[in-house]
C-alpha positions in Angstrom: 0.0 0.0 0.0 1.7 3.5 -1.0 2.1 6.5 1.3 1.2 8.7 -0.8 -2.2 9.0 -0.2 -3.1 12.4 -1.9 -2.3 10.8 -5.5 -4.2 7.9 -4.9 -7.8 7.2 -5.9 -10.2 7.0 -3.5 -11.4 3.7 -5.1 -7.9 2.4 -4.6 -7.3 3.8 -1.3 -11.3 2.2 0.1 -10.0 -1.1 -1.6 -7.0 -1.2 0.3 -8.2 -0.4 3.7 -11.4 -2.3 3.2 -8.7 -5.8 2.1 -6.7 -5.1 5.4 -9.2 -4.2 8.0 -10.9 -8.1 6.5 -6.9 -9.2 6.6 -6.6 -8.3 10.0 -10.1 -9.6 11.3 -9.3 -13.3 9.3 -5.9 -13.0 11.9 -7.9 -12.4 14.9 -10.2 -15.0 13.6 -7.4 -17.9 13.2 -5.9 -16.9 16.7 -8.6 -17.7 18.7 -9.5 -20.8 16.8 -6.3 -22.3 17.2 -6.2 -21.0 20.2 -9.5 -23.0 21.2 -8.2 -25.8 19.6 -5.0 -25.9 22.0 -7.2 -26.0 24.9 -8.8 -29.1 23.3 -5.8 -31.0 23.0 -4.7 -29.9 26.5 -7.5 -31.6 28.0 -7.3 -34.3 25.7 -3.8 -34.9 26.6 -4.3 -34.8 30.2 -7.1 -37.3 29.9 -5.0 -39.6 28.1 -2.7 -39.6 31.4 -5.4 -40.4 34.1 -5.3 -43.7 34.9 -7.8 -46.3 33.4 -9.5 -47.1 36.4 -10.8 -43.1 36.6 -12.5 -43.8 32.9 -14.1 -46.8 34.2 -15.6 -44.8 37.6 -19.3 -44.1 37.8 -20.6 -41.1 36.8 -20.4 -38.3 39.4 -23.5 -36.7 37.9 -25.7 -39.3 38.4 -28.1 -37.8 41.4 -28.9 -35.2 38.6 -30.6 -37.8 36.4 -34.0 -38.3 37.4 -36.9 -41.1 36.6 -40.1 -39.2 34.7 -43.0 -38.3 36.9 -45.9 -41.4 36.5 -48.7 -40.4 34.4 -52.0 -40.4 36.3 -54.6 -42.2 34.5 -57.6 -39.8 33.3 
């Protein structure tokens, strides 16, 4: 992009600004993907190293799961 921005045309010069300012949002964009993909493989990774007798445990959550109401005959 030149510095000279009185000689350029105002087409030129939208163009230019409008290609970096998507440029610069596509960066932002690919950082914080990757950097939510890192996370992923972090936890991935440190469930890979708990033992195998932590995979086969119960689930803590169970007192959440709860048997539907009985339906009442009409």
């Amino acid at each position: 992009m030149s510095d000279d921005f009185i000689q350029q045309k105002p087409g030129a010069a939208l163009r230019s600004w409008a290609l970096y300012q998507m440029m610069a949002g596509a960066g932002w964009a690919a950082l914080f993907v990757l950097s939510v993909a890192a996370i992923l493989f972090a936890v991935w990774g440190i469930g890979l190293l708990l033992p195998e007798e932590s995979k086969q445990a119960p689930d803590p959550n169970a007192f959440l799961i709860t048997a539907p109401a009985e339906v009442m005959p009409a």
